[in-house]
gemmi code that builds the backbone of each chain (N, CA, C; Angstrom):
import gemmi

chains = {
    "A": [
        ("UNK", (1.158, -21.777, -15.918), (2.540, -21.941, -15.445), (3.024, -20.631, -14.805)),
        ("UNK", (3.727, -20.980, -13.973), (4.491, -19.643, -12.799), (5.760, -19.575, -13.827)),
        ("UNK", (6.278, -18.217, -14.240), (7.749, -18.535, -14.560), (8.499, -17.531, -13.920)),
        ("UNK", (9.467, -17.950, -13.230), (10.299, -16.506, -12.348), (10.732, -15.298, -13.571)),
        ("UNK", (10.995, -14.123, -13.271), (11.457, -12.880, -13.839), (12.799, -13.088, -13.937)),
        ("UNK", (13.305, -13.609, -12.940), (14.522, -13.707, -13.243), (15.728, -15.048, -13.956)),
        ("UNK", (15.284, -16.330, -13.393), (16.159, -17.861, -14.030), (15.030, -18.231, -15.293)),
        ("UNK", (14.280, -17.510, -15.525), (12.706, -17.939, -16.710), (12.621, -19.506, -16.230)),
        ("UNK", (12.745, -20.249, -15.106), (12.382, -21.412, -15.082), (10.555, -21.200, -14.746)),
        ("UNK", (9.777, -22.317, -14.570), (8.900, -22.559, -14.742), (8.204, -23.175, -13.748)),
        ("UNK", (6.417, -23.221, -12.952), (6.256, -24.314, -11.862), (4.673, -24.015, -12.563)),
        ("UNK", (4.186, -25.186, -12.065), (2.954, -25.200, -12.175), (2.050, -24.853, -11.235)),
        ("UNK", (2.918, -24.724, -10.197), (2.689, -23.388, -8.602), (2.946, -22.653, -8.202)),
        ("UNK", (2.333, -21.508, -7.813), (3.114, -20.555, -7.221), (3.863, -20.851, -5.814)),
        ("UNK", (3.293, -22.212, -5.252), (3.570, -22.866, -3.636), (5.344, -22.722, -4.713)),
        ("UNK", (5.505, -23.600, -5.396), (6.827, -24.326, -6.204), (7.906, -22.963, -6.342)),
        ("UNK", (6.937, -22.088, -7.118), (7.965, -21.171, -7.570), (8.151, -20.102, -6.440)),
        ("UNK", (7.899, -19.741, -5.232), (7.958, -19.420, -4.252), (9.267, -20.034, -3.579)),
        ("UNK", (9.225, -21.207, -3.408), (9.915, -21.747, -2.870), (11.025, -22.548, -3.054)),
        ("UNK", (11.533, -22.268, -4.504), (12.330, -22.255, -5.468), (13.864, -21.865, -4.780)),
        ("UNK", (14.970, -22.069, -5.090), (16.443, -21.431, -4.822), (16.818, -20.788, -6.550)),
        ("UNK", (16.672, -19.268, -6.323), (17.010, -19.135, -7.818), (18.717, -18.960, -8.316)),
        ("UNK", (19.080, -18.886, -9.398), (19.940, -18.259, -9.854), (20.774, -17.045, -8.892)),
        ("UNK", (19.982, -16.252, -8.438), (20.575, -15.032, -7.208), (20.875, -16.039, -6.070)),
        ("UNK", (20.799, -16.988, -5.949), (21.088, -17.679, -4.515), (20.132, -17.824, -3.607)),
        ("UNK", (18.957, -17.042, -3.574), (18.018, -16.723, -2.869), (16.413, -16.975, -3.096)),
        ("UNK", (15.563, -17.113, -2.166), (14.456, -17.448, -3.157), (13.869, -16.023, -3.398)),
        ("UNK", (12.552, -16.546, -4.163), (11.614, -15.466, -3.981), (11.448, -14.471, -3.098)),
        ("UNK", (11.008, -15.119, -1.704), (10.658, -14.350, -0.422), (12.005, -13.381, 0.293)),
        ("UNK", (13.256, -14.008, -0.381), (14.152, -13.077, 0.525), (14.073, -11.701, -0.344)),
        ("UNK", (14.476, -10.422, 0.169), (14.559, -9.508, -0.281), (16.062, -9.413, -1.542)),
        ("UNK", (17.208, -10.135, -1.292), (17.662, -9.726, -1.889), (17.368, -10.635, -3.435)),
        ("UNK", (16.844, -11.459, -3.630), (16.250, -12.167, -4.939), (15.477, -10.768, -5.698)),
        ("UNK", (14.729, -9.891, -4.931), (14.086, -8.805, -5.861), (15.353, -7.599, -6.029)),
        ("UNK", (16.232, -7.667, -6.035), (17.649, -6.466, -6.735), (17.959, -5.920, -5.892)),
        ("UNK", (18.548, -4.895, -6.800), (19.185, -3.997, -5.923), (18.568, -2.657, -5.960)),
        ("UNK", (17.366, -2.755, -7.222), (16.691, -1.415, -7.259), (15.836, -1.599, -6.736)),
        ("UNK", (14.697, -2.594, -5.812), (14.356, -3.356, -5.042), (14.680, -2.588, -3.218)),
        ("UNK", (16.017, -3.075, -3.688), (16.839, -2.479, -2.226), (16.984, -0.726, -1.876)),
        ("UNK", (17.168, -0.487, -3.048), (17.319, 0.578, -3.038), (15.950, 1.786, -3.104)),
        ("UNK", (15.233, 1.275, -4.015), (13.493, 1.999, -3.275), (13.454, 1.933, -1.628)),
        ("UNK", (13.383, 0.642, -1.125), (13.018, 0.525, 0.004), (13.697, 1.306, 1.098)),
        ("UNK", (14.763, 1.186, 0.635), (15.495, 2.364, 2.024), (15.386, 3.841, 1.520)),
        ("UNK", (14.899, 4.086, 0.023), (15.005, 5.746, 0.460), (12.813, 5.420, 0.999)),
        ("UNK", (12.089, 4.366, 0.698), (11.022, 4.567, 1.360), (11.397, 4.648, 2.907)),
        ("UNK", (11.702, 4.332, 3.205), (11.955, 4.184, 5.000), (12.511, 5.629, 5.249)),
        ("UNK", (13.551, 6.274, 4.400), (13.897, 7.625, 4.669), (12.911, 8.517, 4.446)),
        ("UNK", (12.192, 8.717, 3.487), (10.906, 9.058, 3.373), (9.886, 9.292, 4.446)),
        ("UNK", (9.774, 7.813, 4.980), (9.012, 8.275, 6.435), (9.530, 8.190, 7.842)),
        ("UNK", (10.971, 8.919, 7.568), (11.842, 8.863, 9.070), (11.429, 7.506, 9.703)),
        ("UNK", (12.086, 6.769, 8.803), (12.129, 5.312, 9.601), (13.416, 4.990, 9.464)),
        ("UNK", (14.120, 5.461, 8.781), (15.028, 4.768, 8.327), (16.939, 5.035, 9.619)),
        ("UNK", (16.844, 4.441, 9.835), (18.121, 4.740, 11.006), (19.329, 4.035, 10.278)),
        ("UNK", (20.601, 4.643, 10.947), (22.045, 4.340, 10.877), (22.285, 2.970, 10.461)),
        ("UNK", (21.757, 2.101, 11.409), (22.060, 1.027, 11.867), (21.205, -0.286, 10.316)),
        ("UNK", (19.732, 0.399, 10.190), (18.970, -0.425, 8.776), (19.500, 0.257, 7.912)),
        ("UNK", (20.257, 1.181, 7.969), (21.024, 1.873, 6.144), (22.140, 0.699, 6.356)),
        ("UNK", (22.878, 0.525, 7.351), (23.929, -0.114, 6.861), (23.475, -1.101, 6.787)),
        ("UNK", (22.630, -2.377, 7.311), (22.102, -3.247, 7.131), (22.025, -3.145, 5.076)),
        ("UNK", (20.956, -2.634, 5.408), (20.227, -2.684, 3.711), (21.347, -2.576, 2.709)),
        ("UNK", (22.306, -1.677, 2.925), (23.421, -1.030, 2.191), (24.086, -2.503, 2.090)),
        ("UNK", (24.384, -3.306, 3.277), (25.571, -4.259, 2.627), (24.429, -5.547, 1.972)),
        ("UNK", (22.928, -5.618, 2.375), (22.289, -6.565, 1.357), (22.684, -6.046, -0.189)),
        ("UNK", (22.373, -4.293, -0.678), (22.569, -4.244, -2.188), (24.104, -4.446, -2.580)),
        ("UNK", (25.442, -4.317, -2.015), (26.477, -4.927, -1.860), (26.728, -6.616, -2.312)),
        ("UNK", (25.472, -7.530, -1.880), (25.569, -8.660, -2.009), (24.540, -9.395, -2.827)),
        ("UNK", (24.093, -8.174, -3.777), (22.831, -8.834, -4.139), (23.409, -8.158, -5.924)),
        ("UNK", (23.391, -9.265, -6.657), (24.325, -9.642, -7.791), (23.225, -8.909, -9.536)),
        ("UNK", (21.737, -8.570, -9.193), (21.698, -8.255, -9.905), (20.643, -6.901, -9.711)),
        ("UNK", (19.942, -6.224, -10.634), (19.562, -5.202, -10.651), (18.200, -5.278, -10.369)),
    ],
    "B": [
        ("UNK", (-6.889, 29.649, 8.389), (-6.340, 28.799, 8.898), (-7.457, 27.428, 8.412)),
        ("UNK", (-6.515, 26.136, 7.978), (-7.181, 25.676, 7.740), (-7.242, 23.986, 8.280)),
        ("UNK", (-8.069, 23.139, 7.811), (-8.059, 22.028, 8.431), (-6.769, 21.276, 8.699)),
        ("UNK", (-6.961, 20.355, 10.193), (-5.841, 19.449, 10.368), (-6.398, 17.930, 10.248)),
        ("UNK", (-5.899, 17.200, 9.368), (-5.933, 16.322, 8.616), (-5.041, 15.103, 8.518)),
        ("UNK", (-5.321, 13.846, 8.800), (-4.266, 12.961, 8.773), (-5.173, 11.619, 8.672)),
        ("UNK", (-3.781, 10.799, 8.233), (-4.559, 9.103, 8.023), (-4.199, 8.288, 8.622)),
        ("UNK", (-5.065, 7.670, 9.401), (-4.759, 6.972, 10.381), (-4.449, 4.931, 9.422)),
        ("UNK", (-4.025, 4.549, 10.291), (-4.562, 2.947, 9.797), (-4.751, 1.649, 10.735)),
        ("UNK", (-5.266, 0.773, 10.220), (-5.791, -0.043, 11.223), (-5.377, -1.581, 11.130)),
        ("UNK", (-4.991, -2.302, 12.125), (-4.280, -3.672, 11.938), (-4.765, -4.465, 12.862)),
        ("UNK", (-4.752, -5.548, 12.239), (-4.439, -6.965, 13.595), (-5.940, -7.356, 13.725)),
        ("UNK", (-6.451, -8.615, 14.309), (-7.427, -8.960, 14.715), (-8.716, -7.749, 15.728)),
        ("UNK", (-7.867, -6.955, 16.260), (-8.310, -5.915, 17.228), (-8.728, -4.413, 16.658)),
        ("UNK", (-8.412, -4.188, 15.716), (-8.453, -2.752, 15.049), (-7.597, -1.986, 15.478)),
        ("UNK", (-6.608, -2.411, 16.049), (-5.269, -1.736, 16.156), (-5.060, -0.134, 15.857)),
        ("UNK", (-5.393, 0.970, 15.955), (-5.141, 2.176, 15.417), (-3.620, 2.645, 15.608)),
        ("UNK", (-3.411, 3.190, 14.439), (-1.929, 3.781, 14.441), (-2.247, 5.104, 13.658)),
        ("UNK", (-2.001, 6.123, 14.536), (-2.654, 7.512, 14.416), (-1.309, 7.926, 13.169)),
        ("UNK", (-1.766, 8.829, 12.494), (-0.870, 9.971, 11.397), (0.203, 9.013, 11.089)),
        ("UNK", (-0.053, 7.906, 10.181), (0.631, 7.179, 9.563), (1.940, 8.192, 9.499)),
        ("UNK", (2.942, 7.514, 9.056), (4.147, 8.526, 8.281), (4.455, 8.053, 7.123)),
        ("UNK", (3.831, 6.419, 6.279), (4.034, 5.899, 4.927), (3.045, 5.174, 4.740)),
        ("UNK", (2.457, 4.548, 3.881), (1.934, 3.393, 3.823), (2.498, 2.264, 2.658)),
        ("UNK", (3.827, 1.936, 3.166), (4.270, 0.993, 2.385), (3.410, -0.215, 2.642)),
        ("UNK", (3.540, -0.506, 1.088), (3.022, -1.582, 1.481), (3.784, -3.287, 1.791)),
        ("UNK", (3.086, -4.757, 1.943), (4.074, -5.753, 2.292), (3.803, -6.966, 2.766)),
        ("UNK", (4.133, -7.860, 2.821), (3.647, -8.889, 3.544), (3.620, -9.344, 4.544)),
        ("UNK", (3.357, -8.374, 5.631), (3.055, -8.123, 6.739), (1.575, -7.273, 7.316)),
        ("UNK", (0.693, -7.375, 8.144), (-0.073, -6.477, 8.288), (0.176, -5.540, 9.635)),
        ("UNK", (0.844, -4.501, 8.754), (1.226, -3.363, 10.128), (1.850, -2.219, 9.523)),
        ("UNK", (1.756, -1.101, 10.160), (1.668, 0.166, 10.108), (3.525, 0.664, 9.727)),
        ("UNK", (3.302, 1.186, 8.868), (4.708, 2.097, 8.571), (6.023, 0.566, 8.774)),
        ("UNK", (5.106, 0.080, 7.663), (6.347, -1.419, 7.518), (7.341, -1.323, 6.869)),
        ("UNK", (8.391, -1.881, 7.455), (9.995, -1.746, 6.690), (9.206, -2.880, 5.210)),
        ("UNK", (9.388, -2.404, 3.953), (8.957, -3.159, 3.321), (10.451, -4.377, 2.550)),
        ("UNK", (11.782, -4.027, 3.168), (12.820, -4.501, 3.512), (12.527, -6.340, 3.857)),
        ("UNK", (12.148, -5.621, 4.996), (11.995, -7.131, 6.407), (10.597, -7.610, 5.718)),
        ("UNK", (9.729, -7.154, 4.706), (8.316, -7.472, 4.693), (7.824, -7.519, 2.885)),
        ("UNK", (9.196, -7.859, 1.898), (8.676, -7.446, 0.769), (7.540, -8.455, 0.048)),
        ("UNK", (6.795, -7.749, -0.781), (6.225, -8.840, -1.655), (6.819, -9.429, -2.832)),
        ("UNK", (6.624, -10.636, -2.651), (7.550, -11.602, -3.498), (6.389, -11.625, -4.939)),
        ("UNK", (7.169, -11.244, -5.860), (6.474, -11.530, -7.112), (5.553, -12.678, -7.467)),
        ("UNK", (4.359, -12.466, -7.459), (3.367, -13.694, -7.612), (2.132, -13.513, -6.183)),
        ("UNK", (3.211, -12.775, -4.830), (2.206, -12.652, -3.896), (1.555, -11.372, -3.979)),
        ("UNK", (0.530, -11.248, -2.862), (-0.467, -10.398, -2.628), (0.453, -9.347, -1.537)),
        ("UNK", (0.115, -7.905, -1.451), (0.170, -7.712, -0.400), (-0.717, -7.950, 0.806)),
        ("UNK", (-0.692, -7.434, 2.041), (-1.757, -7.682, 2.859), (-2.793, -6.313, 3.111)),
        ("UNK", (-3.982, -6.441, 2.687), (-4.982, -5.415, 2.530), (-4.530, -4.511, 3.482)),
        ("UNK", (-4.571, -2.685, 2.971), (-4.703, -1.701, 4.177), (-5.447, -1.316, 4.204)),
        ("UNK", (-6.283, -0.987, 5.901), (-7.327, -0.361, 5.830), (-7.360, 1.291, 6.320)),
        ("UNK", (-7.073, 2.287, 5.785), (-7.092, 3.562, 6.178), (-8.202, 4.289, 6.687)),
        ("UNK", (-8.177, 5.303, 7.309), (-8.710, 5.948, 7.391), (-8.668, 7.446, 7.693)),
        ("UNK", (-9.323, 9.049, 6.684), (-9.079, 10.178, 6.647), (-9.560, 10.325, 8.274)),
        ("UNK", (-8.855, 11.052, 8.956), (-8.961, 12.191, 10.012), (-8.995, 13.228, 10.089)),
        ("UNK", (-10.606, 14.014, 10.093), (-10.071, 15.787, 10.450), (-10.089, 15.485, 11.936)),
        ("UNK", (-8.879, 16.419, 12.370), (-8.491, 16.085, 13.898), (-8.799, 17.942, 14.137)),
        ("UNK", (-8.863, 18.483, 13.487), (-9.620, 20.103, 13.561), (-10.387, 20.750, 12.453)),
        ("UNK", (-11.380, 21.698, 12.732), (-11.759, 22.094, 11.649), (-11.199, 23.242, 11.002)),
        ("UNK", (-10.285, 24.114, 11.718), (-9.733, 24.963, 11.739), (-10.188, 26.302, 11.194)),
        ("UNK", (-11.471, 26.686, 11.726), (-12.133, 27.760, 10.417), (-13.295, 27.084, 9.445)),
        ("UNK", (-12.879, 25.953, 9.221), (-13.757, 25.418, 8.077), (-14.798, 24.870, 8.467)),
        ("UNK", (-16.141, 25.177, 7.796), (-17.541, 25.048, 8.637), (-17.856, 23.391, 8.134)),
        ("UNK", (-17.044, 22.460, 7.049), (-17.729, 21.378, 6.059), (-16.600, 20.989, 5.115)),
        ("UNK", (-16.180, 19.593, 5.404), (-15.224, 18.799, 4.748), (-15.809, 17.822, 4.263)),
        ("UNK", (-15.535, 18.098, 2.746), (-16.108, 16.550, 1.937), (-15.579, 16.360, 0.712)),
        ("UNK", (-16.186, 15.909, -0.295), (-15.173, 15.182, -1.527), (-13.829, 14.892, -1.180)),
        ("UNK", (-14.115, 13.718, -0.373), (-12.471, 12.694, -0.101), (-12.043, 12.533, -1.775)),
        ("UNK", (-10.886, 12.329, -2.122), (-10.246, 11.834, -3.583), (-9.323, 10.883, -2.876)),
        ("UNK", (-9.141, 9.700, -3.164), (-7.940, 8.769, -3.127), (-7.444, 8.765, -4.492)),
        ("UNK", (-5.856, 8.138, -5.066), (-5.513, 8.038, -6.504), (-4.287, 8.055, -5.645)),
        ("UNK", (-3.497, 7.030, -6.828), (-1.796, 6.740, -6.689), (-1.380, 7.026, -7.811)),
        ("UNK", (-0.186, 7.377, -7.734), (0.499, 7.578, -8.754), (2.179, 7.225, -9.059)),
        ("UNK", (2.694, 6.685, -10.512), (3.889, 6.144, -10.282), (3.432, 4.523, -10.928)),
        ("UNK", (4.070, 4.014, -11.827), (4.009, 2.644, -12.364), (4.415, 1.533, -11.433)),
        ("UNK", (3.351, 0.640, -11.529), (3.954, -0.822, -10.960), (4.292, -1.534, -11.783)),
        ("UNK", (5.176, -2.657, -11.311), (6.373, -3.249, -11.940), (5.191, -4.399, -12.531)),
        ("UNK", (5.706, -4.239, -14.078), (4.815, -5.795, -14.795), (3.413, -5.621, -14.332)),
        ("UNK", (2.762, -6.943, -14.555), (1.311, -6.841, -14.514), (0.527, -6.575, -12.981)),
        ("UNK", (1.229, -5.979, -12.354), (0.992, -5.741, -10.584), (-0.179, -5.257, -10.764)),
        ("UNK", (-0.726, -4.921, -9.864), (-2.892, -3.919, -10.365), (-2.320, -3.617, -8.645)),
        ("UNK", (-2.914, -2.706, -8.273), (-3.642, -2.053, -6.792), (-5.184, -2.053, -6.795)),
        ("UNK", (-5.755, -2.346, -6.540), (-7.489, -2.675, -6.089), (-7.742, -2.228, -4.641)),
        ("UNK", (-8.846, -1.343, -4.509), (-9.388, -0.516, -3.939), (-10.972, -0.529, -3.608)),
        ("UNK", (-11.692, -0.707, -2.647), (-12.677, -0.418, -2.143), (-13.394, 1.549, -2.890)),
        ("UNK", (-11.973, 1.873, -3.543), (-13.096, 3.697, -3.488), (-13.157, 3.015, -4.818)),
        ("UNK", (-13.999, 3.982, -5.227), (-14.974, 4.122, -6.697), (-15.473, 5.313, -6.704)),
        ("UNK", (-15.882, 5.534, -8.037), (-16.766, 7.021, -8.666), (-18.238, 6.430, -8.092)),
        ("UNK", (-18.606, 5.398, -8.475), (-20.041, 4.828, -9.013), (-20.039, 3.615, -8.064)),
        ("UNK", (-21.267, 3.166, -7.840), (-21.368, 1.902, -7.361), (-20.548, 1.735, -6.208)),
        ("UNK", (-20.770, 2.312, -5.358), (-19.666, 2.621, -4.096), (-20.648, 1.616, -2.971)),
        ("UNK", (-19.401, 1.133, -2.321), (-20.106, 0.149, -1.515), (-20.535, 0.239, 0.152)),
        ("UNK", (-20.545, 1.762, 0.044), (-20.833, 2.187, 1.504), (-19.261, 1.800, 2.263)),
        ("UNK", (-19.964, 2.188, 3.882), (-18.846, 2.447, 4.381), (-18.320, 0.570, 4.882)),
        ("UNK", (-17.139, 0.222, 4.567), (-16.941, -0.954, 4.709), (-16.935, -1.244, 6.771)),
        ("UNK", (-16.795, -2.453, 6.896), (-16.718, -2.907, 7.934), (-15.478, -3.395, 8.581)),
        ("UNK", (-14.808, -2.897, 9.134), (-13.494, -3.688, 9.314), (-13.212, -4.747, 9.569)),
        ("UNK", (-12.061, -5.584, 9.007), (-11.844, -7.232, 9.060), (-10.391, -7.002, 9.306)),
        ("UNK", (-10.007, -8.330, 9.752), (-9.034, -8.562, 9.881), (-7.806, -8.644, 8.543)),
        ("UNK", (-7.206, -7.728, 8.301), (-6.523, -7.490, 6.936), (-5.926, -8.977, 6.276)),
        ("UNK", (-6.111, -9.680, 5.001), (-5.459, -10.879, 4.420), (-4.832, -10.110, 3.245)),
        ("UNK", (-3.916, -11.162, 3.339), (-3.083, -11.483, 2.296), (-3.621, -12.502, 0.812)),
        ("UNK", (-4.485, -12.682, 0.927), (-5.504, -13.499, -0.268), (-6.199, -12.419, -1.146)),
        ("UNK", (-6.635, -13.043, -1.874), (-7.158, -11.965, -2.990), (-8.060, -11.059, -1.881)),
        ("UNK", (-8.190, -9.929, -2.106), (-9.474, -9.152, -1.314), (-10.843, -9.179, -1.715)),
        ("UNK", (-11.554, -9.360, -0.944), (-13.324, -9.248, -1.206), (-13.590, -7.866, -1.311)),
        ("UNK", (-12.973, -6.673, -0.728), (-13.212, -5.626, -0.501), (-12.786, -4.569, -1.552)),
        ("UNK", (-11.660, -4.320, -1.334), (-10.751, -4.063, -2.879), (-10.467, -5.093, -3.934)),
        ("UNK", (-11.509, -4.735, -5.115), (-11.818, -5.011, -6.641), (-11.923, -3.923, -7.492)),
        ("UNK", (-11.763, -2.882, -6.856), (-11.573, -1.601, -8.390), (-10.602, -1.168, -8.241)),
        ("UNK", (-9.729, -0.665, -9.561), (-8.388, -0.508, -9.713), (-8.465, 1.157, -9.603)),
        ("UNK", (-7.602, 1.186, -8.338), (-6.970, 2.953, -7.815), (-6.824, 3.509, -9.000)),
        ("UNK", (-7.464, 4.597, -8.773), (-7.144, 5.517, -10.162), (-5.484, 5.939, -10.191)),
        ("UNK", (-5.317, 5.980, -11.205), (-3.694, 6.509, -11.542), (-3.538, 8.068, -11.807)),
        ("UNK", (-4.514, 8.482, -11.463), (-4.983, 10.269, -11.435), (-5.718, 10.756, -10.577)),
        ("UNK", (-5.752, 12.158, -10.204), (-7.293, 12.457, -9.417), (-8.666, 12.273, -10.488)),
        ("UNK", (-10.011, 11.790, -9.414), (-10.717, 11.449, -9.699), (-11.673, 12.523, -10.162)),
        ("UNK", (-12.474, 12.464, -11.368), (-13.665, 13.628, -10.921), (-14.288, 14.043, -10.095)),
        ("UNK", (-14.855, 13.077, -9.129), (-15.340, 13.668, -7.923), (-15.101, 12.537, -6.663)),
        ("UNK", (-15.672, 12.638, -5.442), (-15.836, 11.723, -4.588), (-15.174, 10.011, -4.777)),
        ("UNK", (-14.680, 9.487, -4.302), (-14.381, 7.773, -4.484), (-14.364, 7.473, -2.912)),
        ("UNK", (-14.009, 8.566, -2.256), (-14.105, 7.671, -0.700), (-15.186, 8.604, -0.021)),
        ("UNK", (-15.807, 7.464, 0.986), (-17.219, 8.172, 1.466), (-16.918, 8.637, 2.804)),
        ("UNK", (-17.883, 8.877, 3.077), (-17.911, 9.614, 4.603), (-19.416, 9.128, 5.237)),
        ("UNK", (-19.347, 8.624, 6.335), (-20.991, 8.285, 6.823), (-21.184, 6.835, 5.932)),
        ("UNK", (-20.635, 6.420, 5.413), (-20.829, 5.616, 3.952), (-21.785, 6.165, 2.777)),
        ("UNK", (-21.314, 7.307, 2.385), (-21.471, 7.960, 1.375), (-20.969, 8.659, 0.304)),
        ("UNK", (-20.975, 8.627, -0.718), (-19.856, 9.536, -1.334), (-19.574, 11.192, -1.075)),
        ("UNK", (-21.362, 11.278, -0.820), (-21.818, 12.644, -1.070), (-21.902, 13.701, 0.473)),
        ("UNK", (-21.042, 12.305, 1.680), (-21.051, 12.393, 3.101), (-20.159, 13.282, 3.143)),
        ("UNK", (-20.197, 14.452, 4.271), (-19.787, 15.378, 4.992), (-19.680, 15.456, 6.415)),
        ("UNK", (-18.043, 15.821, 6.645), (-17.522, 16.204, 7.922), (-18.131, 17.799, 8.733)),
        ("UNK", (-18.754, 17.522, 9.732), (-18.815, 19.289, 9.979), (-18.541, 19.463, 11.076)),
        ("UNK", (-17.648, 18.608, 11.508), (-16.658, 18.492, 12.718), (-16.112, 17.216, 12.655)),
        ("UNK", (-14.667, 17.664, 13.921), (-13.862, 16.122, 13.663), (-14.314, 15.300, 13.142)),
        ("UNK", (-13.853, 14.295, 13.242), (-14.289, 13.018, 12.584), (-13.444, 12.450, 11.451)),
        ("UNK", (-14.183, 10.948, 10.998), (-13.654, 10.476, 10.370), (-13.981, 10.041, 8.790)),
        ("UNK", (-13.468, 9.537, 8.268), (-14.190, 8.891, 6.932), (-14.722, 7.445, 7.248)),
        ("UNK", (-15.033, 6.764, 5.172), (-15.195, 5.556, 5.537), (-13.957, 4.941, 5.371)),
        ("UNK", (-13.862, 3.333, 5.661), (-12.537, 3.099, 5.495), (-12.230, 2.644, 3.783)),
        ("UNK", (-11.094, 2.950, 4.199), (-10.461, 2.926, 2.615), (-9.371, 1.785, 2.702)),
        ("UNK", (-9.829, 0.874, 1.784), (-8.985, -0.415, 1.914), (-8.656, -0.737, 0.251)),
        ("UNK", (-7.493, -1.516, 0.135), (-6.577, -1.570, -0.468), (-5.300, -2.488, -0.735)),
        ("UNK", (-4.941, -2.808, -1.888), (-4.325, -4.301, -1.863), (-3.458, -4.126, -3.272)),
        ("UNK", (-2.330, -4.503, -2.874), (-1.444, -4.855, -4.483), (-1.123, -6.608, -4.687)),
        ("UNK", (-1.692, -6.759, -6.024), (-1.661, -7.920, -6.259), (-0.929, -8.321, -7.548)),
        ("UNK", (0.131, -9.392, -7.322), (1.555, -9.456, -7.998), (1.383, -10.634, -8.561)),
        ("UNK", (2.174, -10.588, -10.395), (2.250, -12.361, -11.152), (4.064, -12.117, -10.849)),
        ("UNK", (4.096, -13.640, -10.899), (5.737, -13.884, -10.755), (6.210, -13.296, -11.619)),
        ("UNK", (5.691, -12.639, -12.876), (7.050, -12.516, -13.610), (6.910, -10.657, -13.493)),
        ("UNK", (6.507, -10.608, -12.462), (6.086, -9.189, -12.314), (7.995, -8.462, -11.860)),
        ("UNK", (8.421, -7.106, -12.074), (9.666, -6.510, -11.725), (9.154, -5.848, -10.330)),
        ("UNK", (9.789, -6.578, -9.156), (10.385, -6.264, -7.985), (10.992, -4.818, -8.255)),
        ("UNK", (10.267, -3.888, -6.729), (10.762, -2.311, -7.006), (9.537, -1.422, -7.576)),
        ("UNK", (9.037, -0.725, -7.223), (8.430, 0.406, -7.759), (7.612, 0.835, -6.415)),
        ("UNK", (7.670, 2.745, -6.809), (7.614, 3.623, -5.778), (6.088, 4.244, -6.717)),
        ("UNK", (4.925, 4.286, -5.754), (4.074, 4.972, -5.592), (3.606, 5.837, -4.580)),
        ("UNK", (3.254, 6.805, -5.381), (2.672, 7.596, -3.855), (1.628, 7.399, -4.035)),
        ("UNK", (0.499, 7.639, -2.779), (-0.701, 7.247, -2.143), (-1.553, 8.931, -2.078)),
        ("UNK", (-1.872, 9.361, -2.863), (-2.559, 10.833, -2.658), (-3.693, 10.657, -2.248)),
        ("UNK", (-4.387, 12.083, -1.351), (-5.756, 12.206, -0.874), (-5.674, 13.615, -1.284)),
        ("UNK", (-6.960, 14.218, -1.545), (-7.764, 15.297, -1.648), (-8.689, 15.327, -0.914)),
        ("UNK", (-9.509, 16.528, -0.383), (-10.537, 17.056, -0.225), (-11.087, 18.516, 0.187)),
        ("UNK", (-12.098, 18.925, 0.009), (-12.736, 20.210, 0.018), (-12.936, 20.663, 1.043)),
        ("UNK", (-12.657, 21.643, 1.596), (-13.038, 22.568, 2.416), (-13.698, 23.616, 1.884)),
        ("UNK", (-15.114, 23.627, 2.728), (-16.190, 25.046, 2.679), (-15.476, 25.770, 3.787)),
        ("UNK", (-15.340, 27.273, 3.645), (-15.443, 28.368, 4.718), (-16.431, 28.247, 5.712)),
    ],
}
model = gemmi.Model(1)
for chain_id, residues in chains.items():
    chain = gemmi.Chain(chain_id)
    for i, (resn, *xyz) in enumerate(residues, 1):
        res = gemmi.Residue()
        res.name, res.seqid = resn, gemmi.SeqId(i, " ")
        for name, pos in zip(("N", "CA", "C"), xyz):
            atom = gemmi.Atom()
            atom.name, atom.element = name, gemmi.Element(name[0])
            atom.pos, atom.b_iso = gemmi.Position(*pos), 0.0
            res.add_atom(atom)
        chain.add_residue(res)
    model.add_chain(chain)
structure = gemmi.Structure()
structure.add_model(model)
structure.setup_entities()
């Protein structure tokens, strides 16, 4: 059995639990279903390797804004 | 003065080179210095294999470059593993490049050390015991994080290399 980390529901697929709408509103695959510490690695990775511009901080910044858990 | 050194990596059906990486996040995407944002791995998936490769782009003084070290360091979230083509032992020569998947890897099956290694894990020539004595390159070094759903989304590793320079 697949069980998400986060709603503990359950699939007998990963196709299922992939493609699931969880509890966060979001599935699996969107970024903001994995947090906000999630969100927040990823943009200081991008700052890390001067990738990171004005325009994807504020992006990213208002996903952890809208993304409800940790 | 001493060697100039960098890691290149390689993508796409074509071997794509993307000279002096600046990260190697990883993601579910196969491509170079990926927003892992626009490209994360969803708990339960694979990332998509990277295939690196060391560059001395000078020798700078130094007559002989060898003992490559790969090793990461930094915890992954839940039961995540990183699997790796380098090894101490039983090294599988220099791999062949493929087109990078997102499926389990054939290539990377030994788990990245979480320290530096005692000696050699990535080859050169496809050897462990292979030496640079001008430019050149290594073998490739490929690599894969592989995720269970109930794994925690988030965690920062770094990707270290070592190696020796003779005078």
């Amino acid at each position: 059995m697949i069980t998400c980390s986060v709603c503990k529901k359950s699939w007998k697929t990963n196709k299922g639990y992939l493609a699931h709408k969880c509890t966060t509103g979001f599935t699996p695959r969107d970024p903001q279903h994995l947090g906000k510490r999630f969100l927040q690695q990823s943009k200081e990775a991008l700052r890390r390797g001067n990738s990171l511009t004005k325009a994807r901080e504020k992006e990213i910044n208002t996903m952890i804004n809208n993304t409800k858990h940790a | 003065m001493s060697a100039t050194v960098q890691i290149n990596e390689y993508n796409g059906v074509g071997e794509d080179e993307t000279a002096n990486i600046t990260n190697a996040n990883m993601g579910s995407n196969d491509s170079a210095n990926l927003d892992p944002v626009t490209y994360p791995i969803s708990p339960g998936d694979n990332s998509y294999e990277k295939f690196h490769k060391v560059e001395v782009t000078a020798m700078g003084g130094s007559s002989q470059i060898d003992t490559l070290k790969v090793w990461r360091d930094g915890a992954l979230g839940g039961s995540a593993v990183h699997l790796t083509n380098a090894r101490l032992t039983s090294y599988g020569g220099a791999e062949t490049y493929a087109q990078p998947v997102a499926t389990d890897s054939s290539l990377a099956t030994e788990t990245m050390p979480s320290s530096s290694p005692a000696g050699a894990n990535l080859g050169i020539g496809g050897a462990l015991a292979g030496a640079l004595t001008a430019a050149g390159l290594s073998d490739y070094l490929v690599h894969q994080i592989q995720t269970d759903a109930g794994d925690s989304a988030g965690s920062t590793s770094t990707l270290k290399f070592s190696y020796k320079e003779v005078a």
